[in-house]
LOBA-46255 format. One record per atom (N, C-alpha, C): chain; atom name; x, y, z. Coordinates in pm, whole numbers, padded with zeros to 5 digits. Example, Ala and Ser with C-alpha at 12.3 -4.5 7.8 and 13.67 -1.06 7.14 Angstrom:
<pabas>
PABA,chain,atom,x,y,z
PABA,A,N,01319,-00569,00780
PABA,A,CA,01230,-00450,00780
PABA,A,C,01320,-00330,00780
PABA,A,N,01285,-00225,00708
PABA,A,CA,01367,-00106,00714
PABA,A,C,01290,00003,00787
</pabas>
This chain:
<pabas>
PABA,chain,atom,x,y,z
PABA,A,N,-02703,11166,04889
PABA,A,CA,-02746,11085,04777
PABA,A,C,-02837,10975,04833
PABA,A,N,-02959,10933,04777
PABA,A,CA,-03084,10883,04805
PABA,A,C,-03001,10743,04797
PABA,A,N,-03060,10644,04846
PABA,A,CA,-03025,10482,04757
PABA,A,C,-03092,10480,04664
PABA,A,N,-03224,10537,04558
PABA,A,CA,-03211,10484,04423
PABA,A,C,-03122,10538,04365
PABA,A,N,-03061,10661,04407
PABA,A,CA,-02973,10748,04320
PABA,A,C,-02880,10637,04318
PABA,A,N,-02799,10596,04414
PABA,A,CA,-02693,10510,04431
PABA,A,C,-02725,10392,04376
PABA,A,N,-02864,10325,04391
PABA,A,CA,-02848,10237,04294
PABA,A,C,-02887,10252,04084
PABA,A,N,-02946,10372,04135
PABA,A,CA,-02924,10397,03983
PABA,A,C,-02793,10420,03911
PABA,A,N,-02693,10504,04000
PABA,A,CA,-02551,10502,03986
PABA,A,C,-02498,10352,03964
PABA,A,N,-02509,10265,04028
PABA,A,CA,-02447,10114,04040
PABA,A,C,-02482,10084,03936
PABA,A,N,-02647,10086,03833
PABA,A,CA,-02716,10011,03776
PABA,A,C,-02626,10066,03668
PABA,A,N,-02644,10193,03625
PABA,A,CA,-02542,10264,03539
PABA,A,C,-02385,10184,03524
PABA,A,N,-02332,10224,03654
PABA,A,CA,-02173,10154,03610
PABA,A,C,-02113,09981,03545
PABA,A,N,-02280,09946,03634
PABA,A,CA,-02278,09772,03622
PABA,A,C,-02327,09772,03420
PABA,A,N,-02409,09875,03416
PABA,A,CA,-02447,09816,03266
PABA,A,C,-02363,09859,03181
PABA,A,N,-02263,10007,03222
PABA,A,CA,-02122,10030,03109
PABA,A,C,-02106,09936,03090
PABA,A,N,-01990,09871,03235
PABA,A,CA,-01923,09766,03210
PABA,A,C,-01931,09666,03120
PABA,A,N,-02075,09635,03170
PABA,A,CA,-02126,09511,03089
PABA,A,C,-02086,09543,02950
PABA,A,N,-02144,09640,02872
PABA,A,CA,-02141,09706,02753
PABA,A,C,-02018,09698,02717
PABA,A,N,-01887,09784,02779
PABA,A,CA,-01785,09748,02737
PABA,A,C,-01760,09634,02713
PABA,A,N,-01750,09529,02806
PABA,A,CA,-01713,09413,02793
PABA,A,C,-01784,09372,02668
PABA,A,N,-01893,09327,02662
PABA,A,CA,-01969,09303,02590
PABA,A,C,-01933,09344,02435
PABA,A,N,-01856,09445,02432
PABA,A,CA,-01854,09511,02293
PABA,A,C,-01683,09453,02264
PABA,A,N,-01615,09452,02371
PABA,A,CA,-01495,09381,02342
PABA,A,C,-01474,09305,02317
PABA,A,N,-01565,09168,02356
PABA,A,CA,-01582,09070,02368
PABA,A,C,-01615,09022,02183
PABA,A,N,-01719,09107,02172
PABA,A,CA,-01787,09071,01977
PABA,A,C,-01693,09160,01906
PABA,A,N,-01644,09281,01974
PABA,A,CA,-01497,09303,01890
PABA,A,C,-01407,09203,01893
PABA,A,N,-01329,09132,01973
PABA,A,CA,-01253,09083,01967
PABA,A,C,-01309,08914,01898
PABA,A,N,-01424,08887,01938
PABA,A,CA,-01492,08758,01873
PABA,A,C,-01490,08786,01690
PABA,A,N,-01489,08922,01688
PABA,A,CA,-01518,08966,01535
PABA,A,C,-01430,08907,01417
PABA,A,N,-01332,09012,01537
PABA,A,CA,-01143,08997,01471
PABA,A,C,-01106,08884,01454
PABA,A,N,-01128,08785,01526
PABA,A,CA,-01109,08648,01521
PABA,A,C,-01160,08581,01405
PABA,A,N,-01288,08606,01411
PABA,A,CA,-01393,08540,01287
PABA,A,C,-01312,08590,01167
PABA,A,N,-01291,08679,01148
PABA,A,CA,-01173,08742,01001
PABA,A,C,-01093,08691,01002
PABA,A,N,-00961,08689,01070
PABA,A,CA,-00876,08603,01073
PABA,A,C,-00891,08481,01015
PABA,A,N,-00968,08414,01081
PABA,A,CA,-00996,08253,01069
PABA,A,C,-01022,08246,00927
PABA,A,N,-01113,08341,00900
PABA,A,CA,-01144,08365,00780
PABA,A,C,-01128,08394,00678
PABA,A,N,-00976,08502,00709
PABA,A,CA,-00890,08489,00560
PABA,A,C,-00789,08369,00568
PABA,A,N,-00789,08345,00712
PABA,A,CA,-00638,08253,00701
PABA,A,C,-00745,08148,00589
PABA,A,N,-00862,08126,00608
PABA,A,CA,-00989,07977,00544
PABA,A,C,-00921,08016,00379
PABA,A,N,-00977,08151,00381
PABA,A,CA,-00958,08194,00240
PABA,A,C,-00824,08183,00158
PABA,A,N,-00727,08214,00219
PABA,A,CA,-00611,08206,00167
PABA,A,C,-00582,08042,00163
PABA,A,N,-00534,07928,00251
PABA,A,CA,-00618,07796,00252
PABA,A,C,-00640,07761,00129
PABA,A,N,-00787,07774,00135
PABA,A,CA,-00842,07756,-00002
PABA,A,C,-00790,07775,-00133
PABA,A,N,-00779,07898,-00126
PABA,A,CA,-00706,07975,-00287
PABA,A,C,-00588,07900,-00319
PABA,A,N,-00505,07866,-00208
PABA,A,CA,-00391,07775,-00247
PABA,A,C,-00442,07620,-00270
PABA,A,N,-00509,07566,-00199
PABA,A,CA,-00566,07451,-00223
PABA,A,C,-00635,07423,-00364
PABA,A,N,-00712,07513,-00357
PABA,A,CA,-00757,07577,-00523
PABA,A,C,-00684,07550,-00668
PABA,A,N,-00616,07637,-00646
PABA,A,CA,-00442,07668,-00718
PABA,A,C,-00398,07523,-00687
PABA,A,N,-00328,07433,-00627
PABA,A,CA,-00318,07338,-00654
PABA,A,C,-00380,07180,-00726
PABA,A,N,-00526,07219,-00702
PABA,A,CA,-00573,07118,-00754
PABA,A,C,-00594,07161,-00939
PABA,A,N,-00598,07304,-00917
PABA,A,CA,-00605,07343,-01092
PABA,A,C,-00516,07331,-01174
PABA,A,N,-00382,07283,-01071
PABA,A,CA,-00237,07295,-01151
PABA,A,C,-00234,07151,-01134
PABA,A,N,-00255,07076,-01063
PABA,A,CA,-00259,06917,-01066
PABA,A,C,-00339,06854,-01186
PABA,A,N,-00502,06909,-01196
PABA,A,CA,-00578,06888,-01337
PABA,A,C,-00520,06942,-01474
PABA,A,N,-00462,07035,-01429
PABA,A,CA,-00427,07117,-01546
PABA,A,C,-00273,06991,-01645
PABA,A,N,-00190,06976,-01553
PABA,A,CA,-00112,06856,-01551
PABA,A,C,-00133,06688,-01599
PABA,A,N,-00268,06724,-01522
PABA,A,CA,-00318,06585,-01551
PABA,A,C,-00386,06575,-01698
PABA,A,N,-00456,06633,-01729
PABA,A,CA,-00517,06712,-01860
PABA,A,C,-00439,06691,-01934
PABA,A,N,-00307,06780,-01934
PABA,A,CA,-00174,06755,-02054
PABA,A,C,-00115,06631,-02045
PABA,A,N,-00126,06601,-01962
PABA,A,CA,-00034,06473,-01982
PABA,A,C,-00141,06346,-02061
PABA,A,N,-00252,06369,-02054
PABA,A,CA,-00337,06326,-02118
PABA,A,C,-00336,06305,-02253
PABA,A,N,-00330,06475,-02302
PABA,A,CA,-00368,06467,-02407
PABA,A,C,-00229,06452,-02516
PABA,A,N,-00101,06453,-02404
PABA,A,CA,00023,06371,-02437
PABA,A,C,00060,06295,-02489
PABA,A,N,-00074,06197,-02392
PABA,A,CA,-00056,06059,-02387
PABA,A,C,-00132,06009,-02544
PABA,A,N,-00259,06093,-02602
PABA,A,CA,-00342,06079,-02669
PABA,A,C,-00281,06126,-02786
PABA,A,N,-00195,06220,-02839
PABA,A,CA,-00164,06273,-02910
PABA,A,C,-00021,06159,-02957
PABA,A,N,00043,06127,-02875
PABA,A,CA,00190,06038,-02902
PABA,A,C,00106,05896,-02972
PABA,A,N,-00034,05845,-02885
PABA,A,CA,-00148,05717,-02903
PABA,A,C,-00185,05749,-03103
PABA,A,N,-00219,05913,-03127
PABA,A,CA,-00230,05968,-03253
PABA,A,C,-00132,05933,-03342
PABA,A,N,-00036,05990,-03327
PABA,A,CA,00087,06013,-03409
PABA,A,C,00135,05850,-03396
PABA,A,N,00142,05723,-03328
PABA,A,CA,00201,05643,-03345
PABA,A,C,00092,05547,-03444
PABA,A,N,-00067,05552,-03438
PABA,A,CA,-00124,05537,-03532
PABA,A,C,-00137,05558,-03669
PABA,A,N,-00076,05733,-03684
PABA,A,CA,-00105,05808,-03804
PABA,A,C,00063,05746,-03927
PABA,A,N,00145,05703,-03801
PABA,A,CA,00343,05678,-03889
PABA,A,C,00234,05535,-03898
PABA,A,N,00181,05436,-03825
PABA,A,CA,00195,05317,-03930
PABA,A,C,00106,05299,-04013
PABA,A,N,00000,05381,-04003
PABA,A,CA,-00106,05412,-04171
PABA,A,C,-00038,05455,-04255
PABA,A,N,00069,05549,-04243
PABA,A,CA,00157,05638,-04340
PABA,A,C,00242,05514,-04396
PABA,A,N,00354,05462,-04308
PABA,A,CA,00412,05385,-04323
PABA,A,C,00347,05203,-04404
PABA,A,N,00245,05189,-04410
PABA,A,CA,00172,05077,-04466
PABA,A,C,00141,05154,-04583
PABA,A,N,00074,05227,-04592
PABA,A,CA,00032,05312,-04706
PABA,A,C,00138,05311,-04818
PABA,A,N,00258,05383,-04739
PABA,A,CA,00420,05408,-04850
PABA,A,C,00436,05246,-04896
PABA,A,N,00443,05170,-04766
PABA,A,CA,00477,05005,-04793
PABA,A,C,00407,04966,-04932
PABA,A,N,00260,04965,-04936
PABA,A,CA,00181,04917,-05073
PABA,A,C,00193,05006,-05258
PABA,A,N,00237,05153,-05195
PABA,A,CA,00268,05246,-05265
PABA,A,C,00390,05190,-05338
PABA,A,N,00458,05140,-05253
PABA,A,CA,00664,05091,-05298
PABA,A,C,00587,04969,-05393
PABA,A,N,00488,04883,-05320
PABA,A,CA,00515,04766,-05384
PABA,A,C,00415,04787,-05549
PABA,A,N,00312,04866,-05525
PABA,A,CA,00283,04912,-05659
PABA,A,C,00398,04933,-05750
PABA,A,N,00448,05083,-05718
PABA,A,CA,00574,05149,-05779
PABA,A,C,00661,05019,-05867
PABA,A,N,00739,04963,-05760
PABA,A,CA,00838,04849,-05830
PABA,A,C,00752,04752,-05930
PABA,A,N,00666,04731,-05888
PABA,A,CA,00587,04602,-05977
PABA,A,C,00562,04698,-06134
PABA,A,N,00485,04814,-06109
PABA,A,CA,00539,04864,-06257
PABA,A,C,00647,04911,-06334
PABA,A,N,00714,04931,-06234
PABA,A,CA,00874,04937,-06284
PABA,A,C,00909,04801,-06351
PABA,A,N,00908,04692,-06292
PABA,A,CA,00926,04557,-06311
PABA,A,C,00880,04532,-06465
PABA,A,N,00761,04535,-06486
PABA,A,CA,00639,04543,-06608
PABA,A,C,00690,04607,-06696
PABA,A,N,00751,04759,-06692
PABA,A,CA,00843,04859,-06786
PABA,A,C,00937,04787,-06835
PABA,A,N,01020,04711,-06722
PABA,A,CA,01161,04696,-06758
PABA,A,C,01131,04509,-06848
PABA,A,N,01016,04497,-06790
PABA,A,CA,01043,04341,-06927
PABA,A,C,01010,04325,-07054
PABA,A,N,00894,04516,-07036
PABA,A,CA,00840,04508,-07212
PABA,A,C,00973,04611,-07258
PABA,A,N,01042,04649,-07188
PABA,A,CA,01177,04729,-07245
PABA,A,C,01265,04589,-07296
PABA,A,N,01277,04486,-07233
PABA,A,CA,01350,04373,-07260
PABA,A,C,01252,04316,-07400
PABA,A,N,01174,04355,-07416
PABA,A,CA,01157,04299,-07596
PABA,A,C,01187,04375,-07665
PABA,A,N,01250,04488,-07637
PABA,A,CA,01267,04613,-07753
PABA,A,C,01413,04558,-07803
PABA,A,N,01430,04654,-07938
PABA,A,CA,01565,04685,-07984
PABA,A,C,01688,04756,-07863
PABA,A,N,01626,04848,-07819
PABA,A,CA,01714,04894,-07704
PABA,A,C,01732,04843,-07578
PABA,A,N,01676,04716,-07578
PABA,A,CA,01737,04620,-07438
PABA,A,C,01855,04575,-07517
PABA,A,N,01882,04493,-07635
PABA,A,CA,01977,04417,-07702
PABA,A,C,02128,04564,-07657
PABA,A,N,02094,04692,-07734
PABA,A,CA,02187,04796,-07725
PABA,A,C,02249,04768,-07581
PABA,A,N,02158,04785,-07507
PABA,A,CA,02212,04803,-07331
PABA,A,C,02302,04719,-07319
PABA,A,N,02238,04625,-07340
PABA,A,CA,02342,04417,-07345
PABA,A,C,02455,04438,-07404
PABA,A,N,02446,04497,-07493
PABA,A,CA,02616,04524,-07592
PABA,A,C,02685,04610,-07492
PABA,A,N,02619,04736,-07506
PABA,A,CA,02681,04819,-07411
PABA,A,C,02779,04798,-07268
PABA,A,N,02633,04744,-07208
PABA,A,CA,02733,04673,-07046
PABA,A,C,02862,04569,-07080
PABA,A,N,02819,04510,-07145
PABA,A,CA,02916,04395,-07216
PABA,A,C,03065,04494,-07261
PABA,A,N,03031,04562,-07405
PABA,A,CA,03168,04658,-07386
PABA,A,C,03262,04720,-07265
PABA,A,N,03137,04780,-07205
PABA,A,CA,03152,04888,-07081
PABA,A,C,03277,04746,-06985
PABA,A,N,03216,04634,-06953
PABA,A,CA,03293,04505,-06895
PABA,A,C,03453,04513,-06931
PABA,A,N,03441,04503,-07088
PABA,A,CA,03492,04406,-07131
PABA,A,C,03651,04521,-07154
PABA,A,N,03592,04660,-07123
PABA,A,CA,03692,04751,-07143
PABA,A,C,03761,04753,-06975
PABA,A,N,03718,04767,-06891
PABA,A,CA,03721,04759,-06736
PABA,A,C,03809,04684,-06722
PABA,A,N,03777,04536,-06775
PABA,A,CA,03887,04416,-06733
PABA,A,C,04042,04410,-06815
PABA,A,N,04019,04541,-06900
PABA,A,CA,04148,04526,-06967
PABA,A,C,04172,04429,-07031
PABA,A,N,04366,04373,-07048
PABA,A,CA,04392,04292,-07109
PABA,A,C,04337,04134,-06998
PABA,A,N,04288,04154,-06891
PABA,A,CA,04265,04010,-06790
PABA,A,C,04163,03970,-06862
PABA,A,N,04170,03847,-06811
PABA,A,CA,04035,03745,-06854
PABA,A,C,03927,03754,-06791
PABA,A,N,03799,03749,-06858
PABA,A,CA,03673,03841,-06809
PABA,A,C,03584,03695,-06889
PABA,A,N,03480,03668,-06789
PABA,A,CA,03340,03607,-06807
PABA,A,C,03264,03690,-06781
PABA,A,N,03122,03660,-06911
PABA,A,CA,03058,03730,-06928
PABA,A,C,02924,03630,-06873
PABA,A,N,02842,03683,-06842
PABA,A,CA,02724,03599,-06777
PABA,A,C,02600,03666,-06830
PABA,A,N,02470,03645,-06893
PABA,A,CA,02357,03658,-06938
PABA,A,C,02253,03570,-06868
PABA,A,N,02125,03654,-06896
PABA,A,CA,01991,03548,-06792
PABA,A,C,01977,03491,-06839
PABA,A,N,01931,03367,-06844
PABA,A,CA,01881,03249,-06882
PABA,A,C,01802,03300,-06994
PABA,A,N,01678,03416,-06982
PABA,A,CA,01594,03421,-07025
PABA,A,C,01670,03498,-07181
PABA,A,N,01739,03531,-07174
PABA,A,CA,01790,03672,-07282
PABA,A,C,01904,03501,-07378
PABA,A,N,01878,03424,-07365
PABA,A,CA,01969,03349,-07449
PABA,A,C,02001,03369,-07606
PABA,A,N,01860,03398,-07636
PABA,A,CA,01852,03475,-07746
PABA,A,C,01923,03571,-07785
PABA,A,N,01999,03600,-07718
PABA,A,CA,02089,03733,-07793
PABA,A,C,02242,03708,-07734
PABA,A,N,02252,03565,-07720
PABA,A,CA,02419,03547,-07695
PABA,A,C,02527,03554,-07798
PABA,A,N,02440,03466,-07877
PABA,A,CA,02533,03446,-08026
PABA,A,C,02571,03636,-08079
PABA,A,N,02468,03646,-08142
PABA,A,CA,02505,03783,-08194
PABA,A,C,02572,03914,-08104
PABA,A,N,02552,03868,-07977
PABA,A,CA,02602,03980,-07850
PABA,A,C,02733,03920,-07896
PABA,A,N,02779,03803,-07904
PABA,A,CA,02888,03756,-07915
PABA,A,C,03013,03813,-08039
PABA,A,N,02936,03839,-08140
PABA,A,CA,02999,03825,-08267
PABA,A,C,03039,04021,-08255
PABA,A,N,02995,04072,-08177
PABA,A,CA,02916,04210,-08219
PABA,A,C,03060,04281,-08099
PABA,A,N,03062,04205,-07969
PABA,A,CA,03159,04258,-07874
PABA,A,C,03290,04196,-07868
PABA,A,N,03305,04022,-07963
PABA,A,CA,03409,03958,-07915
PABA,A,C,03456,03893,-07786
PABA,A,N,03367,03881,-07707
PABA,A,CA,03334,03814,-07550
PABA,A,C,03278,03676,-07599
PABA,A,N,03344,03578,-07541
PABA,A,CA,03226,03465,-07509
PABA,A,C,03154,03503,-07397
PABA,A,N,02982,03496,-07438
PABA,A,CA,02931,03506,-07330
PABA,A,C,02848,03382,-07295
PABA,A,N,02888,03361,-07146
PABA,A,CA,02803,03260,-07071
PABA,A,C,02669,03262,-07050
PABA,A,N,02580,03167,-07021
PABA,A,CA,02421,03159,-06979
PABA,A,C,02441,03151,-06839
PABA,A,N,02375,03191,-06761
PABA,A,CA,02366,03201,-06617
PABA,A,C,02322,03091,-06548
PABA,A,N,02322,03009,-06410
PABA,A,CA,02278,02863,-06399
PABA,A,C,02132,02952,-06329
PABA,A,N,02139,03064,-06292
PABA,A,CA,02039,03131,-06210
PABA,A,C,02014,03228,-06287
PABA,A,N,01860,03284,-06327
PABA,A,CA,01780,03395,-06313
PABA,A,C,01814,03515,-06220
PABA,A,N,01825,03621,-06296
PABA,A,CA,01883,03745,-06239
PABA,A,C,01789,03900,-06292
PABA,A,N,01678,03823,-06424
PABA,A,CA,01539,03942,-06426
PABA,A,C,01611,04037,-06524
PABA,A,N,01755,04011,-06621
PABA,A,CA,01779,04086,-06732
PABA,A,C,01914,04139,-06729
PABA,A,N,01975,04207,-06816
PABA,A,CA,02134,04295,-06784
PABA,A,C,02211,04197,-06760
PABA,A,N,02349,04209,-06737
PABA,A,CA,02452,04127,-06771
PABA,A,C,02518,04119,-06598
PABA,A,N,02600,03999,-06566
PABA,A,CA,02688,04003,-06489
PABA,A,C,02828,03982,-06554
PABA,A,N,02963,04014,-06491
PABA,A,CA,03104,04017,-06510
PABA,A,C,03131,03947,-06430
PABA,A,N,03258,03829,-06438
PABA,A,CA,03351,03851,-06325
PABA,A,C,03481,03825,-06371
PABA,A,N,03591,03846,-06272
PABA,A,CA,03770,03927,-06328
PABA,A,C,03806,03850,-06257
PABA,A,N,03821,03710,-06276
PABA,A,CA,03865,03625,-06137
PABA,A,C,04052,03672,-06125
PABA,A,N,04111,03766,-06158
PABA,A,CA,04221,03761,-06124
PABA,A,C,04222,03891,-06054
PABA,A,N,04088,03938,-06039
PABA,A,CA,04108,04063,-05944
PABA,A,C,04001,04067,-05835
PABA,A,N,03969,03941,-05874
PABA,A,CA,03822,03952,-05777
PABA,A,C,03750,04013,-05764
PABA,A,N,03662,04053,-05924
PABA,A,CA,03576,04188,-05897
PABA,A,C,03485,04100,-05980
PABA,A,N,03341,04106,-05927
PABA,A,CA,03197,04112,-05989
PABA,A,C,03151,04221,-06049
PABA,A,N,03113,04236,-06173
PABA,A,CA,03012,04369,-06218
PABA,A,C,02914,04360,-06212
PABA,A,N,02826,04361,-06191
PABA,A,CA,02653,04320,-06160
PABA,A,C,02625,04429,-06199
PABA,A,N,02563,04408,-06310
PABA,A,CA,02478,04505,-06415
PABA,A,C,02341,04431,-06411
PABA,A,N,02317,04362,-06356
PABA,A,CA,02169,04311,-06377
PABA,A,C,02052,04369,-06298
PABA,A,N,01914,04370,-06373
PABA,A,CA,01802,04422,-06336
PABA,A,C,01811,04387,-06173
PABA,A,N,01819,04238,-06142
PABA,A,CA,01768,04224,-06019
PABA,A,C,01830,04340,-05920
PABA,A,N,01977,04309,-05943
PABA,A,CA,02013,04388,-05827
PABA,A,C,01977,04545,-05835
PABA,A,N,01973,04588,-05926
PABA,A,CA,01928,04762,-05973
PABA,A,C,01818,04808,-05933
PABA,A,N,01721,04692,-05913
PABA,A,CA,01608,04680,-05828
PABA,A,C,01588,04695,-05699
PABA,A,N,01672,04589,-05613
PABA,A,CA,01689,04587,-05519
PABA,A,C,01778,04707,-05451
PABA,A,N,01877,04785,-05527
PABA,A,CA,01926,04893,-05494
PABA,A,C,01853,04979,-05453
PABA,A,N,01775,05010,-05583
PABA,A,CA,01660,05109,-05556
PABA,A,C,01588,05093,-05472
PABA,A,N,01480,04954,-05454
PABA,A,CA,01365,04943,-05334
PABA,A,C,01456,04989,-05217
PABA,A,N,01602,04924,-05212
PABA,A,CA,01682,04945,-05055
PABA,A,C,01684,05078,-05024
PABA,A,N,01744,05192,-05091
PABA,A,CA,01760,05359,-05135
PABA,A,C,01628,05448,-05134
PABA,A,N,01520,05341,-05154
PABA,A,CA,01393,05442,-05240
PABA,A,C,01345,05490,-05112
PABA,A,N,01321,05665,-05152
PABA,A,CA,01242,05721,-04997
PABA,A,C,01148,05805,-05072
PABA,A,N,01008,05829,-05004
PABA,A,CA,00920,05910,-05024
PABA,A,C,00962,06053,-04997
PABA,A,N,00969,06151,-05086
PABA,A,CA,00955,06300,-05074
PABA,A,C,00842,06334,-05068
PABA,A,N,00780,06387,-04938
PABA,A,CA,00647,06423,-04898
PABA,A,C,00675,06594,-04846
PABA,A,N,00648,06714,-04989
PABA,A,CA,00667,06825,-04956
PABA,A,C,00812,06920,-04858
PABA,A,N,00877,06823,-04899
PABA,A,CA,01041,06843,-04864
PABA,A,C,01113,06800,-04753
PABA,A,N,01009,06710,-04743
PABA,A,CA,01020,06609,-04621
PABA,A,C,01046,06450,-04644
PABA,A,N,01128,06398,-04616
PABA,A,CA,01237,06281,-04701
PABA,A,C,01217,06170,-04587
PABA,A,N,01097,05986,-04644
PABA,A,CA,01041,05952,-04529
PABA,A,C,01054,05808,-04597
PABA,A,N,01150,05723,-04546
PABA,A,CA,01131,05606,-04582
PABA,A,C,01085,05486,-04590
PABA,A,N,01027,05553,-04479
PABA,A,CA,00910,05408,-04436
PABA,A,C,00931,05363,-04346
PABA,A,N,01070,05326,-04269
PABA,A,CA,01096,05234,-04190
PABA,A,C,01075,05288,-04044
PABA,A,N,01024,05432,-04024
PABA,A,CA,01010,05547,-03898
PABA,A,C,00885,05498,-03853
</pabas>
């Protein structure tokens, strides 16, 4: 064998090598780069995924926050609204019940409660009390039920009061309080939904 043969032989084995190496080397540099590269990817996707579930969180709690900010606006418009609604309501109730107090059938009622009293207290002794304003119809309330009835030192807005001082019972038949029952009791029915205002 010549020496170029031999060094063509050498030049040969020296440039496999190289080659191998060389190819192992960007193989194995390759494999690496992937790796790195899904481990980057996977990384990410979770990093990803967390910040979308953090916004996503943050977002709702937002619109939580905006929606409870809604609804606590929308009960006291509702609730002011019902408030002026009540005070309409009663004020014409009020108006009803004083042009009802010039009728013939306010006097009836007056007898009535008065009987209705005067049967309650039995054989005990019973005061009868009238508004100031209704004086007008004591005498004849009088003659008509057999009660003395008293004038009131206070305004009470119509209807009669009782009292049984040997049993200690008040009857309060009068407008005011029947009023005040009601405004206390009165709730809005809004489509089967029962809302008093005070929510």
């Amino acid at each position: 064998m010549t020496i170029d043969l031999k060094l063509q032989r050498f030049e040969e084995i020296c440039l496999g090598d190289a080659k191998r190496q060389y190819d192992e080397a960007v193989s194995e540099y390759t494999d690496r780069q992937e790796s790195l590269f899904d481990e980057y990817q996977k990384k990410a996707k979770i990093l990803a995924e967390q910040h979308l579930q953090a916004e996503t969180e943050k977002i709702r709690r937002n619109l939580n926050r905006e929606l409870s900010v809604n609804q606590i606006a929308i009960r006291r418009t509702c609730s002011q609204k019902q408030a002026m609604l009540r005070e309409e309501l009663f004020a014409k109730l009020r108006q009803k019940l004083k042009r009802f107090m010039e009728t013939s059938g306010y006097e009836k009622l007056l007898e009535h409660q008065i009987r209705q009293a005067k049967e309650f207290a039995g054989g005990d002794e019973i005061h009868i009390y009238m508004d100031p304003a209704d004086e007008r119809f004591r005498d004849i309330l009088s003659q008509k039920t057999g009660c003395e009835i008293r004038i009131s030192q206070y305004p009470f807005f119509g209807g009669t009061r009782a009292v049984i001082s040997s049993r200690n019972i008040l009857i309060d038949n009068s407008f005011e309080t029947r009023l005040k029952d009601a405004e206390e009791n009165f709730q809005f029915t809004l489509g089967g939904w029962k809302h008093d205002g005070n929510r």
